[in-house]
C-alpha positions in Angstrom: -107.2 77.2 -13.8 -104.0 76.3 -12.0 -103.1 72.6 -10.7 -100.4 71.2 -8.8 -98.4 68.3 -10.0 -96.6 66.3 -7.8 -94.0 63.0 -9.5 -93.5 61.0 -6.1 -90.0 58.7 -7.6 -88.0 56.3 -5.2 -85.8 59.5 -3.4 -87.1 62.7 -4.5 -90.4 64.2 -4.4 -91.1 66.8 -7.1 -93.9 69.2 -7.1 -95.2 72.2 -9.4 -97.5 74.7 -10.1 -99.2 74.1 -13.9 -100.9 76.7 -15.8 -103.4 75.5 -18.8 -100.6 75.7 -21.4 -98.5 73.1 -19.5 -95.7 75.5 -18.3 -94.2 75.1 -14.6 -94.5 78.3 -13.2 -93.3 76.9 -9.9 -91.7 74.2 -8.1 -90.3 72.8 -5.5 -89.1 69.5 -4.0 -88.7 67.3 -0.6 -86.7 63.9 0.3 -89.0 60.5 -0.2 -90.1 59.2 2.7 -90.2 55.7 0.8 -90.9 53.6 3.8 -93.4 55.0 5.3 -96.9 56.2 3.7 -97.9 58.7 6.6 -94.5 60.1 6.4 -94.6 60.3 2.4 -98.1 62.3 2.3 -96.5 64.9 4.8 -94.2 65.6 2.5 -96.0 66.2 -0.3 -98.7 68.1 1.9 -95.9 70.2 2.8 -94.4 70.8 -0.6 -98.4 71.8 -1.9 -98.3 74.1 0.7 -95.5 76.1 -0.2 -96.8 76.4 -3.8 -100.1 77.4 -2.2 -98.6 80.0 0.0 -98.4 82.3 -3.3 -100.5 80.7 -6.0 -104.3 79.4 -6.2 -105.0 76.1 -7.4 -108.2 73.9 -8.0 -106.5 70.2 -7.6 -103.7 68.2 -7.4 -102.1 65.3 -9.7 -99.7 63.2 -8.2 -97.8 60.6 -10.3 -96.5 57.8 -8.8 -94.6 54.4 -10.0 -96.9 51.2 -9.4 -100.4 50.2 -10.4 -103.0 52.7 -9.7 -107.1 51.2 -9.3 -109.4 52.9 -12.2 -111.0 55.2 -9.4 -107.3 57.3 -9.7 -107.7 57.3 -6.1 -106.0 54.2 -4.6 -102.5 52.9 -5.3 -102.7 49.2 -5.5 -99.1 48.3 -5.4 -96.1 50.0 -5.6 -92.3 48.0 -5.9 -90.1 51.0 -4.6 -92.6 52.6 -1.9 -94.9 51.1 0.8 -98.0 50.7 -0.9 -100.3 48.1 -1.1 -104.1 49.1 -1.2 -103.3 52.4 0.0 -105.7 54.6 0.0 -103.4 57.9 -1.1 -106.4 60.1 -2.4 -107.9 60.4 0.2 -105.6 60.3 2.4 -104.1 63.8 0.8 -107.3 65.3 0.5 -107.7 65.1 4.1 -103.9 66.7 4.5 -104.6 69.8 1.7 -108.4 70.0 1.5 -108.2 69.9 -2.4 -109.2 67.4 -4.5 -106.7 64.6 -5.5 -106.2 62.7 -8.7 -103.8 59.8 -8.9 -102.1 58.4 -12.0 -99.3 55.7 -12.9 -96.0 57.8 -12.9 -95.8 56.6 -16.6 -99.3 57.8 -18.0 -98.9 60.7 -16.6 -95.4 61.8 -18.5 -97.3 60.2 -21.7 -100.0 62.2 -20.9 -98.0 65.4 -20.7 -96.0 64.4 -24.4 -99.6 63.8 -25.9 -100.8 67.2 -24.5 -98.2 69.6 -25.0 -95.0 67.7 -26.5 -93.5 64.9 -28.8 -97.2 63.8 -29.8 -99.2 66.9 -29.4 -100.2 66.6 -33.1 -101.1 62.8 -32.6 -104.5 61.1 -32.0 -102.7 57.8 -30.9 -99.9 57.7 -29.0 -97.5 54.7 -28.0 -94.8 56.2 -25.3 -92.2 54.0 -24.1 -89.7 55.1 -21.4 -86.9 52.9 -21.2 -84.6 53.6 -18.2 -84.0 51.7 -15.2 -86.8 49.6 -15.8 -89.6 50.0 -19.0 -92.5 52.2 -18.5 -95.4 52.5 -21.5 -98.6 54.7 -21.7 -101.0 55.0 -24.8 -103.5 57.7 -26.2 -106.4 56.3 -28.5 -108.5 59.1 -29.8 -107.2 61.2 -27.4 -108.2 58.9 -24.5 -105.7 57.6 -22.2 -106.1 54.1 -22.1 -106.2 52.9 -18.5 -108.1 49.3 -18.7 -110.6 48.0 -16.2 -108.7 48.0 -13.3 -106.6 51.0 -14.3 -103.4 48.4 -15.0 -103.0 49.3 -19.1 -100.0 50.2 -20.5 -97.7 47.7 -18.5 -95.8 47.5 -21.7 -92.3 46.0 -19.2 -94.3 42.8 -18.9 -95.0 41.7 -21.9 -93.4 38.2 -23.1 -90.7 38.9 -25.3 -88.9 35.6 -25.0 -90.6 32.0 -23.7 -89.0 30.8 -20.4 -87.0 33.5 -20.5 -84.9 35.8 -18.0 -86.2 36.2 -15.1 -87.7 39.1 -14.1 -88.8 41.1 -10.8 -92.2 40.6 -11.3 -91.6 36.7 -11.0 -92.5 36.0 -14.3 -90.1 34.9 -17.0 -88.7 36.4 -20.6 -90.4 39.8 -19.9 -89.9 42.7 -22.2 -88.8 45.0 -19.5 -85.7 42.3 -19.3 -84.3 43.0 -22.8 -84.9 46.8 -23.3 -84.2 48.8 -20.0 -81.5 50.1 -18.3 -80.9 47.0 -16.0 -80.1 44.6 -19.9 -78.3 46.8 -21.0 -75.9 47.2 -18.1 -76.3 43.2 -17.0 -75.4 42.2 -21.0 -72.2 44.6 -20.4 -71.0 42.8 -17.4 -71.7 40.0 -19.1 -69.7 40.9 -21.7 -67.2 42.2 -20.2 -66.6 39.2 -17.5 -66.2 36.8 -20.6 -63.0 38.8 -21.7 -64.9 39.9 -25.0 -62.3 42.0 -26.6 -65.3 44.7 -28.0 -66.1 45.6 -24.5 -62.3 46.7 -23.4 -62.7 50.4 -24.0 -65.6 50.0 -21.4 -63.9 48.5 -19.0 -60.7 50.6 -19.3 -63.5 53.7 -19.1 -64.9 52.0 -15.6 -61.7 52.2 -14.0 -60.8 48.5 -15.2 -63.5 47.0 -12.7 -66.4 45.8 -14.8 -68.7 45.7 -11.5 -68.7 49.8 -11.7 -70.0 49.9 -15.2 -73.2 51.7 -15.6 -75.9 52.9 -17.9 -74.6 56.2 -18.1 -70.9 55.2 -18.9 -72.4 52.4 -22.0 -73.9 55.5 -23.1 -71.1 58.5 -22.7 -69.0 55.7 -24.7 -71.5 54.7 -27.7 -71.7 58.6 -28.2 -68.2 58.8 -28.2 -67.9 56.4 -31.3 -66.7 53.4 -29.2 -68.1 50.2 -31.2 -68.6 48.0 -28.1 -70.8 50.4 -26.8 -72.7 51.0 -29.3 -73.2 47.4 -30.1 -74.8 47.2 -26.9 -77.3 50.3 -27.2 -77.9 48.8 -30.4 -78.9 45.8 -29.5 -81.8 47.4 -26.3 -82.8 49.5 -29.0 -83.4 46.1 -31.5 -85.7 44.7 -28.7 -87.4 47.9 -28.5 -88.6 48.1 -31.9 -89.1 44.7 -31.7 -91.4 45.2 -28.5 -93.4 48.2 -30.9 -94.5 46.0 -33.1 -96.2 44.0 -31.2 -97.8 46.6 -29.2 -98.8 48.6 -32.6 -100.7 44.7 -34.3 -102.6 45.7 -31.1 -103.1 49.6 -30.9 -101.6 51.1 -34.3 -100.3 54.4 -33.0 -99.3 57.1 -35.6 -96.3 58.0 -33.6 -94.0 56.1 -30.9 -92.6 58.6 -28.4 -89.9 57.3 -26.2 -87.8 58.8 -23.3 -86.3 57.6 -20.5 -82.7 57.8 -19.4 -81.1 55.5 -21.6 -83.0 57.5 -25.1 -80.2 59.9 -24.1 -78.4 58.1 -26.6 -81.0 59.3 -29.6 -81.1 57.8 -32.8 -77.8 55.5 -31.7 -81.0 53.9 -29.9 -83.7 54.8 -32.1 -82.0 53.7 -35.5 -82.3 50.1 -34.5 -85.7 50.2 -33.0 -86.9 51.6 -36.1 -84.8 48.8 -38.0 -86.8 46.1 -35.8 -90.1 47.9 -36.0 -89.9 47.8 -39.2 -88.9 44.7 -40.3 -91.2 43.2 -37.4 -94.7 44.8 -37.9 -97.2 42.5 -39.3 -98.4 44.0 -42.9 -95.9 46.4 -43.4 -96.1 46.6 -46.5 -99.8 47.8 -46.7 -99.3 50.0 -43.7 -98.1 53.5 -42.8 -94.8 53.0 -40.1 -95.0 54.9 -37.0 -92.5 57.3 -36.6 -90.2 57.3 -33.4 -89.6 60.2 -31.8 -87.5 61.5 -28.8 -89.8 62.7 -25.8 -89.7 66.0 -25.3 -90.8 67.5 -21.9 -87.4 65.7 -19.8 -87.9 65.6 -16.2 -91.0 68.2 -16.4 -92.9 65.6 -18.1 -94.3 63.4 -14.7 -95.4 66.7 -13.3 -96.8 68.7 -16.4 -99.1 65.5 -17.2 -100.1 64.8 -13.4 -101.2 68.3 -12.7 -103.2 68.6 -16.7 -105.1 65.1 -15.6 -106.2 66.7 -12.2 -107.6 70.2 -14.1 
């Protein structure tokens, strides 16, 4: 049977056709609507309608970033869109006259590396996306673990440090604040601002205005050799493995798969999360050390999973 999959992100709406084998065998895409619900679910009416007009589907699976109720139906809260208590199911039932699944944007791409990527061969999966912000999802015996009110895998907001940096969900020291995108771009300003001679080649590279350095540029650099840069992908990636090994003393995964835009920079990242991991994970030496793995289904992944949870 063919499902739709539809990954609603902050300014682009993506949407797809799935076969059984988790291929995309059609896709479109439409602007976000992102402050406006009624406007949003046209959209994504509108883009299932296209990929109607020449294929047959049974359901839909639309992934979206915030915290999702266990019925898969409402979206509870959502940072980057206006939702809160929304109830998005039913309200795109009523627009397509199929039946809707919802899932946390993050679950879903986990789901879709379980099913048909990085982790295929697993039985439990730990996936941790590290890009802007720090998204997680987990597989136990094939199960993806959602919780009683459907808020699992919030892996960002974990305590990593006491009294720690603040973070946007108004609590302090959270993981999310050491490992993603935004630390690794705030320690480079930081850096940078405090005349730290490491971090000249990144400045120099950012047209000698430290305000304009970005993710994207620490990581061009670090692949390019330079040692500031690398120093500070090394030291996201150190949290990381750090943040693993507290999650595994809870859930012992066989593998850790882990995508996002800043894994871009592959085992420059990896290397020290396995360092961490391993030198942080209570009874190691009795123990069996879960491999880390890039993800493996890139942009598809939020769609591919979305559309497999709705068949």
């Amino acid at each position: 049977m063919l499902s739709i999959g539809v990954d609603i992100g902050g300014t682009k709406i993506a949407a797809g056709v799935v076969d059984e084998d988790g291929e995309i065998i059609a896709a479109t895409t439409r602007s976000t609507p992102a402050t406006d619900p009624a406007l949003l679910e046209v959209a994504v009416a509108d883009a299932v309608a296209e990929l109607r007009g020449e294929h047959a589907v049974g359901g839909i699976g639309v992934g979206a970033a915030g915290f999702i109720g266990a019925d898969r139906r409402t979206v509870t809260f959502a940072a980057n869109l206006a939702w809160r208590d929304h109830p998005l199911a039913d309200e795109l039932e009523r627009l397509t006259g199929l039946p809707v699944v919802v899932e946390n944007d993050a679950n879903a791409a986990g789901w879709a590396e379980f099913r048909f990527g990085a982790a295929r061969e697993a039985r439990h999966m730990l996936m941790l996306t590290v890009g802007t912000g720090l998204g997680g999802a987990a597989v136990m015996e094939g199960v993806l673990l959602r919780g009683s009110a459907g808020f699992a895998g919030e892996v960002a907001h974990m305590t990593a440090v006491p009294d720690g940096q603040w973070c946007g969900c108004g609590l302090r020291g959270c993981l999310e604040q050491y490992t993603a995108g935004t630390a690794l771009v705030r320690a480079a300003k930081r850096r940078a601002a405090s005349g730290d001679p490491l971090l000249g080649p990144l400045v120099q590279a950012a047209g000698g205005d430290r305000r304009a350095i970005d993710g994207p540029l620490v990581t061009r650099l670090a692949q390019q050799g330079d040692p500031g840069a690398r120093e500070l992908i090394a030291e996201i990636g150190t949290w990381l493995g750090r943040g693993a090994a507290t999650i595994s003393a809870l859930l012992d995964p066989d593998v850790i798969v882990v995508g996002g835009g800043v894994s871009a920079a592959g085992d420059l990242l990896l290397d020290p999360a396995r360092q961490a991991y391993s030198v942080s994970l209570t009874a190691r030496a009795h123990r069996p050390l879960a491999p880390f793995v890039l993800a493996g289904m890139g942009n598809r992944a939020g769609i591919v999973g979305a559309a497999d949870l709705a068949r």
